[in-house]
C-alpha positions in Angstrom: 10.6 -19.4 -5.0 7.7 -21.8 -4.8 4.3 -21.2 -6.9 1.4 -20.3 -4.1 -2.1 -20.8 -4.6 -3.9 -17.3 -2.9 -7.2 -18.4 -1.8 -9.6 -16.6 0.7 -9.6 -19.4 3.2 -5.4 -19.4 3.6 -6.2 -17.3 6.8 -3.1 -15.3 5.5 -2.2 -11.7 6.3 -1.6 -9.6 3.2 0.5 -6.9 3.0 1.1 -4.6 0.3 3.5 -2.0 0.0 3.3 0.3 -3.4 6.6 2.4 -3.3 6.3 5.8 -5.5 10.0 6.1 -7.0 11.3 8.1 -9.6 12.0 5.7 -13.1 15.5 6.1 -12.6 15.1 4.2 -9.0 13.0 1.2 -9.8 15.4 -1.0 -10.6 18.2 0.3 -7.6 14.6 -0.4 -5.4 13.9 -3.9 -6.7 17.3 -5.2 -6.2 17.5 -3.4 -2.6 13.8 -5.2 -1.9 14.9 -8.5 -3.0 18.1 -8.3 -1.0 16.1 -7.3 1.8 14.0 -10.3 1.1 16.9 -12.9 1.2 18.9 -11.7 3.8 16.1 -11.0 6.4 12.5 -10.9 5.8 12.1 -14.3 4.2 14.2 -15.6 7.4 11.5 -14.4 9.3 8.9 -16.6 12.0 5.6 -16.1 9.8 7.0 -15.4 6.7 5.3 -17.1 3.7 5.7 -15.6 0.2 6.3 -12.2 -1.9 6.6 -10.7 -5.0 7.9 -7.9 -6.2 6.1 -6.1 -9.1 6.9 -3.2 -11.3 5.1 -0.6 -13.1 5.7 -0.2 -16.9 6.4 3.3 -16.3 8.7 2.6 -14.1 7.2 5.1 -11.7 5.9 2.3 -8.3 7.1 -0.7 -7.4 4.6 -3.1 -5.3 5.9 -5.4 -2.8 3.2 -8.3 -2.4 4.2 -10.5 0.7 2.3 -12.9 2.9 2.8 -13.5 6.2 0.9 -16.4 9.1 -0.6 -13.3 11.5 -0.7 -9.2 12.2 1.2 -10.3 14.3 4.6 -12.0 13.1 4.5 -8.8 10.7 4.8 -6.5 13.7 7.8 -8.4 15.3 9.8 -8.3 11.8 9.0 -4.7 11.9 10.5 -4.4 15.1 14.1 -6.4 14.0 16.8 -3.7 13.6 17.5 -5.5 10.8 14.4 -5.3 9.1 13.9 -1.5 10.0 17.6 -0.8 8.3 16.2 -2.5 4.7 12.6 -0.3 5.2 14.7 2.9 6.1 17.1 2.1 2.6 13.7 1.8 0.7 12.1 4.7 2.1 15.0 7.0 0.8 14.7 5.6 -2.6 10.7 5.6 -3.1 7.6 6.9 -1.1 6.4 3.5 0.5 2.3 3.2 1.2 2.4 -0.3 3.3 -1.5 -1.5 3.8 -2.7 -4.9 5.2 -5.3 -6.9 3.3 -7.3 -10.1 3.9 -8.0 -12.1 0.4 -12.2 -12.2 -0.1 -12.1 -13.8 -3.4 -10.1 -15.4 -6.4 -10.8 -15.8 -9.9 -9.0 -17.7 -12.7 -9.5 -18.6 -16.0 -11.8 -21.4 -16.4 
């Protein structure tokens, strides 16, 4: 996957999606995520970047994905094929899906 700069001016949708999962789970729901990334999401019209991020306690697992508009999100939503991969990683952990604008970015100087 290619490196992306997140700035506030992208005019980027941001979704984040923290999944609660039991520490036994985490990794079953990482590789079910990142499947469901390759075979369909990232295929997607709109579809820009994600990551997938893991707790050390291995209790949440945050999907970080960018997408072009509200929009394009709402029609991968609505693919069968996409609601089959959200259905697989609802029964594994509690999902908490919230959209997000960027405001601001900081880095190391």
């Amino acid at each position: 996957m290619s490196e992306m700069t997140i700035r506030p001016d992208d005019n980027l949708v941001t979704l984040i999606n923290v999944f609660e999962v039991d520490p036994a789970k985490q990794q079953e729901l990482v590789a079910l995520l990142n499947e469901g990334l390759d075979k369909v999401f990232r295929h997607r019209p709109g579809f820009v970047s994600a990551h997938i991020l893991v707790s050390k306690d291995g209790s949440r697992v945050v999907n970080y994905a960018q997408w072009r508009s509200p929009q394009d999100i709402q029609a991968t939503l609505a693919d069968s094929a996409a609601q089959e991969y959200a259905r697989r990683t609802a029964e594994l952990g509690k999902p908490a899906p919230v959209l997000y604008s960027v405001v601001s970015v900081a880095t190391a100087p």
